[in-house]
N, C-alpha and C positions, 0 to 999 in steps of 0.2 A: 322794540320792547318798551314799554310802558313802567314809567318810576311812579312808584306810592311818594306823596311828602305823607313824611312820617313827622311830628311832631306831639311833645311832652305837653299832655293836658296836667293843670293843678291839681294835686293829690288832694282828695276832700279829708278835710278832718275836722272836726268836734272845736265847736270855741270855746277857747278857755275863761272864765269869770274869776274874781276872786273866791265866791264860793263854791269852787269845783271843789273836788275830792285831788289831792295831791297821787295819793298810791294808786287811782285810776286812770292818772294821766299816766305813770309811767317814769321810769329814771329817767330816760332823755327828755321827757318837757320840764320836769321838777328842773334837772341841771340848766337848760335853757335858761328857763324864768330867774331861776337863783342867780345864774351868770349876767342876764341883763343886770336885774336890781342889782347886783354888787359893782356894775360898771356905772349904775345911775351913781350910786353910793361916792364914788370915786369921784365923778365928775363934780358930783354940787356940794356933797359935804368935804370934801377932800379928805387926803392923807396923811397922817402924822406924821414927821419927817424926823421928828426926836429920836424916833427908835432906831437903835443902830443894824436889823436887819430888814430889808423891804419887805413889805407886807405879802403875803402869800394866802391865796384863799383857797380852802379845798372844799368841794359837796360829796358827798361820798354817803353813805347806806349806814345805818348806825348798827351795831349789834342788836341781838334781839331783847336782852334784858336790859338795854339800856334806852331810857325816854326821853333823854336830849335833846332837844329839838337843833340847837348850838354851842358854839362857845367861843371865847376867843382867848389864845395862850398868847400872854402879858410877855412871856420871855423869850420865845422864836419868835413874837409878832406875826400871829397865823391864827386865820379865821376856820373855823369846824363849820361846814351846815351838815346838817342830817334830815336830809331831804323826807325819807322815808315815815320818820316822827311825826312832820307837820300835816297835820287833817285837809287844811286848806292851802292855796293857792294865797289867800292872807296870810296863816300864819309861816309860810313859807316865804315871802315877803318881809314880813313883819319881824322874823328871826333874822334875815339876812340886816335888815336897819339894825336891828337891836346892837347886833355882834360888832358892824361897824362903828357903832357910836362907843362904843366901849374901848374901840381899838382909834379912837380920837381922845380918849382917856387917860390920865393920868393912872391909872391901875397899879402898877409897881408903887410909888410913893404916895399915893392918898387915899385907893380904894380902900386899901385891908384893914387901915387905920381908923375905918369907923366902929365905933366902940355896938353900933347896937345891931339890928339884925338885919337879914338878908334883905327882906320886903322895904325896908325904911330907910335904908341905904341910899343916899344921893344921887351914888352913882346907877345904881339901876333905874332909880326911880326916875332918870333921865332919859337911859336907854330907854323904857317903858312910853314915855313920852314921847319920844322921836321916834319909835315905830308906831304908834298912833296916827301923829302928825303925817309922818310923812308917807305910807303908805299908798293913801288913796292916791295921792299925789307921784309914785313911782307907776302903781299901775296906769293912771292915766297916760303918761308917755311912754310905756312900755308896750301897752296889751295889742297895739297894731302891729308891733313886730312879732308878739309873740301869737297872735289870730291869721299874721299871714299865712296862704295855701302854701303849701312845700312841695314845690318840684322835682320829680323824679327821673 
């Protein structure tokens, strides 16, 4: 009798850019990407150790009337993405930096303390910055893992 070798060809799929469309990739790439960038996150900007609960990040689908792209709760020390919000592959990126810069923040004692408004705020106007900055800079060591062929 005669054996077939059977062996798993790379599953084709579509490469991801920053300017894809996020809700055409799908929950499982958004969560992917989102999950690398917060482990880039992790790695170079690090972690606030001040907070007394360890940081916890979740991606998760946001309701429908709600346009959040993120957020980051100051008092469990827990990152929101809402995958489904962000249009791109950057701003999906670019939320994930944002929320962590915020949660390297003094938030509880200096954020709320700024007398004037939301846009002109120090502290965002940071976060703002360091998803700019560092962005193209996460995609470039991310996007080979996340364009690798996926084996079935």
């Amino acid at each position: 009798m005669e054996t077939l070798a059977l062996f798993c060809a790379p599953k084709h799929k579509q490469m991801i850019y920053l300017q894809s469309d996020v809700n055409e990739l799908g929950r499982k790439e958004a969560v992917r990407i989102a999950r690398a960038t917060l482990k880039w996150c992790e790695r170079t900007l690090g972690v606030n150790r001040r907070k007394k609960w360890k940081l916890k990040c979740y991606i998760r689908k946001a309701d429908e009337d709600d346009d959040t792209c993120g957020e980051y709760d100051c008092w469990d020390n827990e990152i929101y993405i809402y995958w489904n919000n962000c249009e791109t592959v950057r701003e999906l990126v670019q939320t994930c930096i944002h929320e962590w810069t915020h949660q390297n923040q003094p938030i509880l004692t200096k954020y709320y303390k700024y007398p004037g408004t939301y846009s002109r705020n120090p502290y965002e106007r940071a976060a703002r910055y360091a998803e700019v900055k560092w962005a193209p800079i996460v995609w470039k060591e991310i996007k080979q893992t996340i364009n690798k062929p996926v084996n079935k």
